[in-house]
N, C-alpha and C positions, 0 to 999 in steps of 0.2 A: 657430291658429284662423282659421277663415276667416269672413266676412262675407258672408251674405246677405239680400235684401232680396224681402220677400213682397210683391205689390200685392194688394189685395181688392177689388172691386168688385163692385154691386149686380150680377145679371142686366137684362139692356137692358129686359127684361117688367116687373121691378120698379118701382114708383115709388119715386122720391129726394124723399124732405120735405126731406130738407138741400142735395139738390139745388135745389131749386125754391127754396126759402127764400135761396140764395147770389144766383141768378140774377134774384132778384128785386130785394135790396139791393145788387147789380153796378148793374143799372139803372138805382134810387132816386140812385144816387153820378152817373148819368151815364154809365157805360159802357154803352152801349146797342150795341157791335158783340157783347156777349157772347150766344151762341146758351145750346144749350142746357150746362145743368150738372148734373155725377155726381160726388157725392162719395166717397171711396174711403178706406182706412185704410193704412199702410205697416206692415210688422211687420220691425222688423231682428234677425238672430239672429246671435249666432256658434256654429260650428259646428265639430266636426272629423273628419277625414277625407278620402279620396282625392275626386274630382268625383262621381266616381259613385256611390260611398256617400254623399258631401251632398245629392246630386239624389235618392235612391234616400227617404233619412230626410226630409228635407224634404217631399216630396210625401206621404208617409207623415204626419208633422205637420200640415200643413195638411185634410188628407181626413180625419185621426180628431178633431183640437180647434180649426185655428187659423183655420180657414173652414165657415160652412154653407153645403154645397151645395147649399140648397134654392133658396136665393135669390143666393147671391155667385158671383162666379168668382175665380179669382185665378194669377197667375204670381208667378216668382221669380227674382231674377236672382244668379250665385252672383262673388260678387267679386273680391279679392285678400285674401290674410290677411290680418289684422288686427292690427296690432304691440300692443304690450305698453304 
C-alpha cells in the first residue's frame, strides 16, 4: 500500500469563517505578525498500485466524492508505501 496525502482548500474567492475566526484568536493570544488565515482539511489514503494508476484513481477520487470543486482546490502528494 502506499500512502497518500490529499490537501483541500477553500478557492482564494471563497471566504474562510475558520479562517478568519483562527486569525482573529492568533491575535487576541498576541500573535500579531499572523497575516492572513485559510483553513484546509488533509485526507490521508492508502492506496495500491503502480504511480500512475495511484495518480490516475486519486484524481478520480477527489473530482467524484473527496473535493467540491465548486468551492475547494486541492493536490496530493503520493509517498512511500506504508508498512504493515
Amino acid at each position: 500500500m502506499t500512502k497518500v496525502n490529499v490537501y483541500v482548500t477553500l478557492r482564494e474567492s471563497v471566504v474562510d469563517p475558520q479562517g478568519i475566526a483562527a486569525q482573529e484568536a492568533l491575535h487576541a493570544l498576541g500573535f500579531d505578525e499572523v497575516g492572513k488565515v485559510r483553513v484546509g482539511k488533509l485526507i490521508e489514503l492508502e492506496v495500491e498500485g503502480s504511480s500512475e494508476e495511484i495518480e490516475a484513481r486519486v484524481t478520480e477520487m477527489c473530482e467524484k466524492l473527496l473535493v467540491n470543486k465548486v468551492i475547494e482546490n486541492y493536490r496530493f502528494e503520493i509517498g512511500e508505501v506504508a508498512g504493515k
